[in-house]
C-alpha positions in Angstrom: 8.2 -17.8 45.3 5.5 -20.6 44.0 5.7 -24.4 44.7 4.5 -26.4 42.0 0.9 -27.1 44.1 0.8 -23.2 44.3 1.1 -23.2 40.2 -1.5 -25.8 40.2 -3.9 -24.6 42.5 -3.6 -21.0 40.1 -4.8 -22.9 36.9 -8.6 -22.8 36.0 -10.7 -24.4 33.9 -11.8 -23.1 30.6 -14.5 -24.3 28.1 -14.7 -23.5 24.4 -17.2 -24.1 21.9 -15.9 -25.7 18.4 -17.6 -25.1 15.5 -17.2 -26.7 12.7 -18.7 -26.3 8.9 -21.3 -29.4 8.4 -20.3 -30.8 12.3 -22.0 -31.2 15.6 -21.1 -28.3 17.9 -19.1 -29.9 20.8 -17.8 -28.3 24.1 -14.1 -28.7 25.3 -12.8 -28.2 28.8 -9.4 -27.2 28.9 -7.1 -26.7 31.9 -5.2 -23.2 31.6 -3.6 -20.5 33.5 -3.5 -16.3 33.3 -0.1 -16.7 31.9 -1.2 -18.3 28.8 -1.1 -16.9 25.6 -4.1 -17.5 23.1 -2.1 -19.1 20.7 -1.1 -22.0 23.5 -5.1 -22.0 24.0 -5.8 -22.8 20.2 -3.0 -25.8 20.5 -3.9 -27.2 23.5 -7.7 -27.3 21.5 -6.6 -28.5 18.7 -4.6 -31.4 20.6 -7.4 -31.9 22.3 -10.0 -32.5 19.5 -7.1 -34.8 17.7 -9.0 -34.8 14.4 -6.3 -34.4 11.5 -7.6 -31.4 9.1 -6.7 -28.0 8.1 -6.9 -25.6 11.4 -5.3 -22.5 10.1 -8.3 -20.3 9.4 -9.9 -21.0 12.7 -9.5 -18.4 16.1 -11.5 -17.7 19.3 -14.3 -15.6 19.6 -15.4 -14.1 22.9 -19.3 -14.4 23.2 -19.6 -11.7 26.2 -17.4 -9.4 24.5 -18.4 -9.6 21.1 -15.0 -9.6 19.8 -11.9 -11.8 18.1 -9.1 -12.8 19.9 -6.4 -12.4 17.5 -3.5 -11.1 18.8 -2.7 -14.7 19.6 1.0 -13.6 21.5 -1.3 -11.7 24.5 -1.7 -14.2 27.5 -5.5 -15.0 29.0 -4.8 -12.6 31.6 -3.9 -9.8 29.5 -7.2 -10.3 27.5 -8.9 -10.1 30.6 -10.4 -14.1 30.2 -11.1 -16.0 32.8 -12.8 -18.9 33.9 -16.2 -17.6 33.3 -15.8 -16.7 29.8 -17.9 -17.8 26.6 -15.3 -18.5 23.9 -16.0 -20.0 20.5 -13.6 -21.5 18.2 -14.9 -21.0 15.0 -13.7 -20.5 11.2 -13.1 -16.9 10.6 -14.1 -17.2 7.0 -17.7 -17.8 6.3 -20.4 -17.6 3.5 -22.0 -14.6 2.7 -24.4 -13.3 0.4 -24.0 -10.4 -1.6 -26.6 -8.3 -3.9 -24.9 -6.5 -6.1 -25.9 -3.6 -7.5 -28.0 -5.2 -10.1 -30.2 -6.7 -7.9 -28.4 -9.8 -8.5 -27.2 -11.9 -5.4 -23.7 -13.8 -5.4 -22.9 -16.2 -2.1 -18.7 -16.0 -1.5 -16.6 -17.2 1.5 -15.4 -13.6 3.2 -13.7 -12.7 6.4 -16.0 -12.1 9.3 -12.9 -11.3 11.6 -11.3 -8.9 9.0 -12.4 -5.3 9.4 -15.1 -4.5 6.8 -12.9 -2.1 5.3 -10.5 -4.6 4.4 -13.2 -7.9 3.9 -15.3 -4.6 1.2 -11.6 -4.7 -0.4 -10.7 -8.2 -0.8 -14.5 -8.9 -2.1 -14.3 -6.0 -5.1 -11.0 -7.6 -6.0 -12.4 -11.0 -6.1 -15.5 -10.1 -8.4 -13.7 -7.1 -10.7 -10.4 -8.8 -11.2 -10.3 -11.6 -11.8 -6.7 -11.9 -11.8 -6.5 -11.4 -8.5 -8.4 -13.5 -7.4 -9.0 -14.9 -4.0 -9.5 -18.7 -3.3 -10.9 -17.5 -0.2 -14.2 -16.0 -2.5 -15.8 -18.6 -4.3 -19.5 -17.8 -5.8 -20.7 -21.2 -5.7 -24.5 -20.8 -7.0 -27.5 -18.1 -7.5 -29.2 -18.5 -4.2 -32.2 -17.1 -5.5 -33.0 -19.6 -7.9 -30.8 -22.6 -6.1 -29.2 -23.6 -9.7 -25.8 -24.9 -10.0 -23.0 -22.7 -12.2 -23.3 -22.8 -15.8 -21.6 -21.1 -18.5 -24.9 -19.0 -19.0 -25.3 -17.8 -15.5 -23.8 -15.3 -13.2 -22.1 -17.4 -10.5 -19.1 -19.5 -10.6 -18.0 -23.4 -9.3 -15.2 -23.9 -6.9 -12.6 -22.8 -9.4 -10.3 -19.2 -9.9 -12.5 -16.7 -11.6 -11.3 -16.3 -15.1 -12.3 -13.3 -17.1 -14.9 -16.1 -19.2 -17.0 -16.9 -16.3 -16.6 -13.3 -14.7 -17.1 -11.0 -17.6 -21.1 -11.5 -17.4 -21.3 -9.3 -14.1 -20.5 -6.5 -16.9 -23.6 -7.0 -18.7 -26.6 -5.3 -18.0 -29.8 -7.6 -16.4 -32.9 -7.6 -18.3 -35.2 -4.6 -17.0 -38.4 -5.7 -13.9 -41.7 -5.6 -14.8 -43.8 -2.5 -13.8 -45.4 -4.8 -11.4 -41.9 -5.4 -9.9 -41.2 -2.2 -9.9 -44.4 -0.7 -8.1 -43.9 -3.0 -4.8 -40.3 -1.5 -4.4 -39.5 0.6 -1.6 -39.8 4.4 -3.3 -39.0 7.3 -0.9 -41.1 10.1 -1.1 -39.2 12.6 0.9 -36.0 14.0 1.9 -36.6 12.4 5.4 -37.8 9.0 3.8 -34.0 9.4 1.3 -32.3 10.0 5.2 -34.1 6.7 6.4 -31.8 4.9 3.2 -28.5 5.6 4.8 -29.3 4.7 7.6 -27.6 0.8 7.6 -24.3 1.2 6.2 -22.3 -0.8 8.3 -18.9 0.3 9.8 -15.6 -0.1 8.4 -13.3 0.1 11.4 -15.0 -3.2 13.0 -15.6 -6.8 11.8 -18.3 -8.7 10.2 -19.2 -10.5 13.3 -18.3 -7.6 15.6 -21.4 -6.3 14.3 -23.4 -8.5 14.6 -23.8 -10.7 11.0 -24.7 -14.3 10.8 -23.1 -16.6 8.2 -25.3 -16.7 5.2 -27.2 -13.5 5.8 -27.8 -11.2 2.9 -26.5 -7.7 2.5 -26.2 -4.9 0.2 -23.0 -4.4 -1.8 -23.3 -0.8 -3.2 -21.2 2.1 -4.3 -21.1 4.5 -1.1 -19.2 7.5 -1.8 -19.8 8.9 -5.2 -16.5 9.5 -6.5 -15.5 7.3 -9.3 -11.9 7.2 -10.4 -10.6 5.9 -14.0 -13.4 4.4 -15.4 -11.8 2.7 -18.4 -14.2 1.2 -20.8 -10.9 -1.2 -21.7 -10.1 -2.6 -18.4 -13.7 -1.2 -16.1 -16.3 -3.4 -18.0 -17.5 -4.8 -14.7 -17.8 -1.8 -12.4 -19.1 0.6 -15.4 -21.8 -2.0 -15.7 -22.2 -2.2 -11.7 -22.2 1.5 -11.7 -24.7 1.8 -14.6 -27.0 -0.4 -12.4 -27.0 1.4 -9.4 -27.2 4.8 -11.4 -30.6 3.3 -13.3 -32.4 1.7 -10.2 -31.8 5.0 -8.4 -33.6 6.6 -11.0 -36.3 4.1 -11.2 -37.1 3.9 -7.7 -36.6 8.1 -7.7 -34.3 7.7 -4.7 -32.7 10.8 -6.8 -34.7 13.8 -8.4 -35.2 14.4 -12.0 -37.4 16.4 -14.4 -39.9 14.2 -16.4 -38.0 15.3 -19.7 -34.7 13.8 -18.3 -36.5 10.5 -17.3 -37.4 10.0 -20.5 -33.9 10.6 -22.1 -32.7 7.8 -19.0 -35.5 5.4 -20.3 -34.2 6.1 -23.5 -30.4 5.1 -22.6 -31.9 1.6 -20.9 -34.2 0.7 -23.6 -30.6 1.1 -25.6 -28.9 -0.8 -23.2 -30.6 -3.3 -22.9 -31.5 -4.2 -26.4 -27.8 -4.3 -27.0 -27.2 -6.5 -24.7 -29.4 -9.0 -25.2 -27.2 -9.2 -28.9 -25.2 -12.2 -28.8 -21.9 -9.9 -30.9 -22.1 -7.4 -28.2 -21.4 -10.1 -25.7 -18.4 -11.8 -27.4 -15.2 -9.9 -25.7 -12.9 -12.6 -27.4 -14.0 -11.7 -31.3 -13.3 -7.9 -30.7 -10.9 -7.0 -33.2 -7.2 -5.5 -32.4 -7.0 -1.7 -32.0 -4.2 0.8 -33.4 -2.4 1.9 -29.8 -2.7 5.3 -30.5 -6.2 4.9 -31.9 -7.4 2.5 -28.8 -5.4 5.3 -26.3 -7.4 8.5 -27.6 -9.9 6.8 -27.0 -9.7 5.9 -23.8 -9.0 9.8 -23.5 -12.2 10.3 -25.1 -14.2 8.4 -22.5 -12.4 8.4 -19.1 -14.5 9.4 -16.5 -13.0 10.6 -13.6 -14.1 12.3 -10.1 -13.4 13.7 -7.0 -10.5 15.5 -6.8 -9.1 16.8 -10.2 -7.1 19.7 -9.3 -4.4 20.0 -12.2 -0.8 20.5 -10.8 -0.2 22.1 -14.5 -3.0 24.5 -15.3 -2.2 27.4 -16.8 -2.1 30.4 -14.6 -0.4 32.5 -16.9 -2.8 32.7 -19.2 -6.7 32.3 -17.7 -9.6 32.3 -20.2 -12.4 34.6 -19.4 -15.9 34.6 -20.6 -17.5 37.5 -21.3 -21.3 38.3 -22.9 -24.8 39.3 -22.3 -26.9 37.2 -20.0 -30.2 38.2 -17.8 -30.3 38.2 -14.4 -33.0 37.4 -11.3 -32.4 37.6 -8.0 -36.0 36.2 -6.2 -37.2 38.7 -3.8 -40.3 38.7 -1.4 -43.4 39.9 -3.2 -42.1 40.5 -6.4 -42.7 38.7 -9.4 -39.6 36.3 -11.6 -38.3 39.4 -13.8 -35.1 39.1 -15.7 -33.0 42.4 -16.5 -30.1 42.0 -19.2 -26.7 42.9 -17.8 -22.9 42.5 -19.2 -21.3 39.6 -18.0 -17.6 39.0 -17.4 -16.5 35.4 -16.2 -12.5 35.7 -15.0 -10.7 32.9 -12.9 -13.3 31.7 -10.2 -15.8 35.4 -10.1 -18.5 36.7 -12.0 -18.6 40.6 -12.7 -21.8 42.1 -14.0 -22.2 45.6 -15.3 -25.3 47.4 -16.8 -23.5 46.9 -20.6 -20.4 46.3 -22.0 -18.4 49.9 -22.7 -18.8 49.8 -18.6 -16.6 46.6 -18.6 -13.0 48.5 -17.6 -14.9 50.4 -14.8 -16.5 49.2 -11.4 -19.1 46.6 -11.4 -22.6 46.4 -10.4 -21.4 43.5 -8.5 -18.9 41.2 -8.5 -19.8 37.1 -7.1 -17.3 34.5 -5.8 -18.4 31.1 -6.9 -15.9 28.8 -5.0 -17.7 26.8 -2.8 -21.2 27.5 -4.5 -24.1 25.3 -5.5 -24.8 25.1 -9.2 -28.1 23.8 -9.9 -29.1 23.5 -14.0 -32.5 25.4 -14.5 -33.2 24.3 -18.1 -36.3 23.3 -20.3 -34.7 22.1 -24.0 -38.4 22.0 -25.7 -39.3 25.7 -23.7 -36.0 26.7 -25.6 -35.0 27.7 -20.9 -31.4 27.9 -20.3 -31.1 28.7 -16.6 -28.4 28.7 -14.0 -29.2 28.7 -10.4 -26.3 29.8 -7.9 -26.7 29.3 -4.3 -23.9 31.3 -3.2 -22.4 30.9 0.5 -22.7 33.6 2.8 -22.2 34.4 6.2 -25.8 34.2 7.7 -27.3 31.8 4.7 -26.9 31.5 1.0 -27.3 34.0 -1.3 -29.2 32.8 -4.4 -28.8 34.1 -7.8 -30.4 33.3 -11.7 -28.9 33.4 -15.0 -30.4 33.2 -18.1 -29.0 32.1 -21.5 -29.7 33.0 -24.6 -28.9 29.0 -26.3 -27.1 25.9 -26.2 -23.8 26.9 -26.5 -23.8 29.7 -24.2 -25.6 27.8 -21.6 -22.6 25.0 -21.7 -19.8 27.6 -21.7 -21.0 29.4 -18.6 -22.7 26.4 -16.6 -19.6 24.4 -16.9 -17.5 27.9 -15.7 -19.9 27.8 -12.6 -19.1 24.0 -12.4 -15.5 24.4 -12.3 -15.2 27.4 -10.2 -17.3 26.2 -7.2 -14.6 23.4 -6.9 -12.0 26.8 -6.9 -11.0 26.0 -10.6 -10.5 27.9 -13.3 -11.3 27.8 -17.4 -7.7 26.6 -18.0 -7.7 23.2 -16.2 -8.1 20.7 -19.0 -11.3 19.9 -17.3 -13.3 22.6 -18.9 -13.7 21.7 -22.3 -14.3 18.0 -21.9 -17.1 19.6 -19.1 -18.6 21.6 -21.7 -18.8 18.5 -24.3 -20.8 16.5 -21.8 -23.4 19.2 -20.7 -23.9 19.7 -24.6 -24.3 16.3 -25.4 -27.0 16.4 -22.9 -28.8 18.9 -23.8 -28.8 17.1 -27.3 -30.4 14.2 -25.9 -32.7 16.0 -24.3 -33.5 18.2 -27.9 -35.9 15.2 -28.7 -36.3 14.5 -32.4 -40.0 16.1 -33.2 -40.9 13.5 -36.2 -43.8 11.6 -35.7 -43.5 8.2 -35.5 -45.7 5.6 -37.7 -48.2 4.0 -36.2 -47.3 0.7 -37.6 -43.9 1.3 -36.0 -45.7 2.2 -32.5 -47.7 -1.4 -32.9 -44.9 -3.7 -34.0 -42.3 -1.8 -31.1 -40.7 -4.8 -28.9 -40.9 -2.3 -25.7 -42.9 -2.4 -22.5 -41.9 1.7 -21.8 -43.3 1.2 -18.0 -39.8 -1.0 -17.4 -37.9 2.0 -17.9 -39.6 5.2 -16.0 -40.6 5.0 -12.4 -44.1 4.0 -11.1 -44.7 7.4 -10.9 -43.9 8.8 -14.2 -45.8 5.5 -15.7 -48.9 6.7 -13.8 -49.0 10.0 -15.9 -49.1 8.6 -19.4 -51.1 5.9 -21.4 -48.7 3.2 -22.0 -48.3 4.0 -26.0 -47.5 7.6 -25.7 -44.8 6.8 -23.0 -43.3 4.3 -25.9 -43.7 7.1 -28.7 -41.8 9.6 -26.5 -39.2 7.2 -25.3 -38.4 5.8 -28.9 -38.0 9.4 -30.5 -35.6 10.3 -27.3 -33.8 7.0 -28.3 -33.0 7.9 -31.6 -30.6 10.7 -30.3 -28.6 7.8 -28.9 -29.5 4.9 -31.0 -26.0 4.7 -32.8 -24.4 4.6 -29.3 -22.0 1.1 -28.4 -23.1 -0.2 -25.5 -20.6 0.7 -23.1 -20.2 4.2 -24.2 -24.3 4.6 -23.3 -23.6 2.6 -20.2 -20.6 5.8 -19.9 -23.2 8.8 -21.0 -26.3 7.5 -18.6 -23.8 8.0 -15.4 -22.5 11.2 -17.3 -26.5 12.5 -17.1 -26.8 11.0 -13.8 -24.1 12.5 -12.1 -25.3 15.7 -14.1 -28.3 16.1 -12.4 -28.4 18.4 -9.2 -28.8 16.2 -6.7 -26.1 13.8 -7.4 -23.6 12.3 -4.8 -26.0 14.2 -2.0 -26.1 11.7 0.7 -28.9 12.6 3.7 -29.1 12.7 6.9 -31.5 13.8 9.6 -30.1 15.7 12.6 -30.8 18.7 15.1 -28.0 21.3 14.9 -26.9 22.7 18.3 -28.9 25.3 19.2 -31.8 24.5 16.8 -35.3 23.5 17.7 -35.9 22.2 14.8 -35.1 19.1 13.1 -33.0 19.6 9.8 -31.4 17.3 6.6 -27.6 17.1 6.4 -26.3 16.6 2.8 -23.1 14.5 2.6 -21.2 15.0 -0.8 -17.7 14.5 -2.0 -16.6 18.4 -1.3 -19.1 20.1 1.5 -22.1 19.6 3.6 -25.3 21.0 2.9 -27.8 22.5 5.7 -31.6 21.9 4.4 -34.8 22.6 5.5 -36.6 19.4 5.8 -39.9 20.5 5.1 -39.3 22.7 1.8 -36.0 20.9 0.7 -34.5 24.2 0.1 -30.4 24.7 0.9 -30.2 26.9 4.6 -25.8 27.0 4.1 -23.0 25.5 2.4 -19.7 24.4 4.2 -16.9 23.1 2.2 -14.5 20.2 3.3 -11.3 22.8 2.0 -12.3 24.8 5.2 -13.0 22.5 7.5 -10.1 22.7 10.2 -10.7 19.5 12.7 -13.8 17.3 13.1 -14.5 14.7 16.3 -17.2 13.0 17.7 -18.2 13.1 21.3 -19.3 9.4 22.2 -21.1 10.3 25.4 -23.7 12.1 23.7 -23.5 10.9 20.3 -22.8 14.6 18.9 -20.4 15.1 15.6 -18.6 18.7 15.9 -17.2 20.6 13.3 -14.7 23.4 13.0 -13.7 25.7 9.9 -12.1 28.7 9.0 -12.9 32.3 10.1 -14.1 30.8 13.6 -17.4 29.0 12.1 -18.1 26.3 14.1 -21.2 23.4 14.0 -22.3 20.9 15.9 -25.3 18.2 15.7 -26.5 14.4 16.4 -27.9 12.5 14.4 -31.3 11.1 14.3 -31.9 8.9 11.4 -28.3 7.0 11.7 -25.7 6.4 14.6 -23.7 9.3 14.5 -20.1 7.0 13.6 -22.1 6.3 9.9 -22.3 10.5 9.2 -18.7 10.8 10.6 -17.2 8.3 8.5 -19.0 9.8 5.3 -17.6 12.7 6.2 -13.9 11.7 6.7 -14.4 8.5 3.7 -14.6 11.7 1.4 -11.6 13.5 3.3 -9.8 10.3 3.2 -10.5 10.3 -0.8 -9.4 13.6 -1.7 -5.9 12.9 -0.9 -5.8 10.4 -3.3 -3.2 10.8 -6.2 -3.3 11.0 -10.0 -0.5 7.5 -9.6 -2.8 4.7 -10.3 -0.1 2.6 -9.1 -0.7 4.3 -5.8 -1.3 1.6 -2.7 -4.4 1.6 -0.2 -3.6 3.6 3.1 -5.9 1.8 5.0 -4.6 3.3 8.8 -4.9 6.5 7.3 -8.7 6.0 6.3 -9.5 4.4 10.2 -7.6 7.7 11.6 -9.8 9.9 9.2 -13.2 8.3 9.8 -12.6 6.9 13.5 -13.8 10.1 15.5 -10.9 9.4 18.1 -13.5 6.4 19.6 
């Protein structure tokens, strides 16, 4: 039993911070008790203050614990707050300020108390659709250049984004200058790409949990390099975002690729961006009405899609098989690159060889199991090459293997088997011959038109080629021979519309063999050396860090359970057949490699229902590492 002295005596004295946009700070001392909840706190404030405006968007922040108090129903003493405690009260939406993929920057009002899971969310849907828009997100003005909204620039006034004044984040910015270019960060190794990853910040906590101030600048890229749907009728915005990423990637060669390939990239910008500098390309409300069924095969035509594709109806009746003569290499120490011809028989997800083909029916030379493989293009167009490399998965390493083919077509047919059968699919998913298309139309672009250009054509060109080729590259050539060879690439691609090219360079770019590799460095358990993880959408990837070359494959489909230890910042691994791994990471906090890990997890599961809703607590219990 209390007396009403006793109840006073147990009351303390509390003092909050209020912060208010474009106000003085000020301090309030309020009288409170354990037994108050934080809701009762905020009113007693807000009576306190007695200044009439909106309050809804405001809630307490604890200084000491770097953390919201927003579970406003839990009482001061089940918080843990008492007398000596720093709170602020403080909007939890603030300004921000975004650069976008394009190097562009946008300033919007975003949640700092949200999880950045959910804040990342509510910001894509504020800039892509417009429809949905957010009066929570305004872009107010290009901080860069401190100009107000216009209808000619990127960023918006204080009203809903309308597909008008959004539509121009889908058009492509006009390329740097090579000086620009050469004073950007370039990474020159696989340890310099780990250094890159290393700032992602963490979904499962907020904005001001870790650590942002209002108005501070951040990155707002794609992270995990799965893209589903892209539909040049309703994607304009995130094809173009993605093209940008995709094309600064390539310039600052945070990505490999041969020089012969950069030039067919520089060929698909210097498209790009001359069409989009053409007032009718920019029009979206002259566009003429399209025939249904014309405008829907169409979009059949051109939908990317990626990640998980597994077909629920592919045809396991009736499984093509490929079957033909090919060379083969398998590299051995001290013995020089020979190819021998053997017979070749692609069924389901294997390769058979024998020495020729009336041997087919009998037992092979030796038969290879390419689920969970690496398949790495080996090809030179002009050297008339057509190389496969398989890095096959075995129990103490990887077991690599070459194939040689004799042209174009028989290069497609079989690479795009190898594709599909490392992801444990098969020549009857609908994927194939859509997979086979795109590596063709590749190689086309690559097949360079060998007619000399004039040299009044060369003189007159409106092109500065070093915009559209890394520092690097630009280095090896004199700056009219980089322009000769970029304009007779372009003319393989010079009847393209402009978001179909937008389409075919992230088609090339997600061709190329290092593609959705994310990098890590990290010391395995057991090792005394330092080593690169490789984070893509289906398996990690063991590297040497000094060569670059693949140690052992493991695939997500065998992964069995995956945790974090948190005392000594070490991410373990278990899989099938008893294969276990463990390492910490050096290059990034260990929580950034385990949510990669489980972000991709979490993807997988996703349906072919584009109606189907966000499961947000399953992506935290995926990526959390049971903190």
């Amino acid at each position: 039993m209390l007396s009403s002295s006793d109840f006073a005596s147990a009351s303390w004295e509390l003092v909050v911070r209020v912060e208010r946009p474009n106000e003085e700070e000020k301090e309030v001392t309020l009288r409170v008790s354990g037994d108050l909840h934080i809701g009762g706190v905020m009113l007693k404030l807000v009576e306190q203050i007695n200044i009439s405006q909106d309050w809804s968007d405001f809630a307490l922040w604890w200084e000491q614990k770097h953390c919201w108090l927003l579970k406003t129903h839990w009482t001061l003493d089940k918080c843990g707050v008492q007398a000596d405690a720093k709170l602020l009260f403080t909007p939890q939406h603030k300004m921000l300020r975004l650069r976008l993929p394009n190097l562009k920057t946008v300033r919007l009002r975003v949640s700092f108390s949200a999880v950045v899971f959910r804040a990342v969310g509510d910001i894509c849907r504020a800039l892509i659709n417009p429809g949905l828009y957010s009066k929570t997100m305004t872009p107010m003005y290009d901080p860069i250049s401190g100009t107000p909204a216009s209808s000619t620039m990127t960023w918006f006034s204080d009203s809903p984004l309308t597909e008008q004044n959004c539509s121009i984040l889908a058009f492509s910015q006009p390329p740097q200058s090579p000086e620009v270019l050469a004073d950007m960060y370039q990474p020159r190794s696989l340890i310099d790409k780990a250094k890159l990853n290393a700032g992602w910040l963490d979904s499962s906590r907020s904005l001001m949990e870790q650590g942002i101030q209002e108005d501070e600048q951040l990155l707002l890229r794609f992270k995990y390099y799965t893209f589903f749907d892209l539909n040049p009728k309703y994607d304009a915005v995130r094809i173009n975002q993605l093209y940008e990423q995709a094309r600064w990637a390539i310039l600052l060669e945070e990505i490999d690729c041969t020089e012969e390939e950069m030039l067919i990239f520089a060929a698909l910008q210097y498209h790009i961006s001359k069409l989009s500098l053409s007032t009718e390309t920019q029009d979206f409300t002259n566009e003429s009405e399209i025939d249904e069924v014309e405008a829907a095969l169409s979009n059949l035509e051109v939908t990317l899609e990626g990640g998980k594709a597994d077909s629920a109806l592919e045809d396991i009746t009736d499984i093509p098989k490929l079957a033909d003569n090919l060379k083969l290499f398998r590299p051995k120490k001290l013995i020089l690159k020979a190819f021998k011809q053997y017979w070749f028989v692609f069924k389901d997800t294997s390769i058979a060889y024998f020495k020729n083909k009336e041997l087919e029916q009998g037992e092979p030379v030796e038969k290879l199991n390419l689920r969970g493989c690496e398949v790495v293009p080996d090809v030179n167009v002009a050297g008339r090459k057509f190389g496969i490399k398989l890095l096959i998965p075995i129990a103490d390493g990887m077991n690599e293997v070459y194939l040689r083919c004799d042209h174009e077509t028989q290069y497609a047919q079989w690479m795009a088997a190898c594709i599909l059968a490392s992801k444990g699919k098969t020549m009857a998913d609908s994927s194939y011959q859509p997979e086979v298309l795109n590596i063709l139309s590749f190689l086309r672009m690559k097949n360079r038109n060998a007619a000399s250009l004039m040299a009044s054509g060369l003189e007159n060109m409106d092109m500065n080629p070093e915009c559209f080729v890394s520092p690097r590259c630009a280095k090896k050539h004199k700056s009219k021979q980089l322009a000769a060879r970029i304009l007779e690439a372009h003319q393989n691609v010079a009847q393209m519309p402009l978001v179909e090219a937008k389409l075919q360079f992230i088609q090339a770019w997600q061709s190329l063999p290092e593609f959705g590799l994310t990098y890590y460095l990290v010391r395995f358990k057991g090792s005394k050396k330092d080593d690169i993880l490789g984070v893509s959408y289906n398996r990690l990837i063991r590297i040497d860090a000094n060569s670059g070359i693949p140690i052992t494959t493991w695939r997500f489909t065998n992964m069995k359970q995956w945790n974090v230890n948190w005392e000594i910042r070490q991410v373990a691994i278990e899989f099938d057949q008893n294969v276990s791994i463990a390492f910490t990471c050096l290059s990034a906090d260990c929580k950034i490699v385990h949510e990669y890990i489980g972000g991709y997890i979490f993807l997988s599961t996703r349906s072919k229902d584009q109606n189907e809703s966000l499961d947000e607590d399953l992506f935290h219990k995926l990526t959390g590492g049971q903190e």
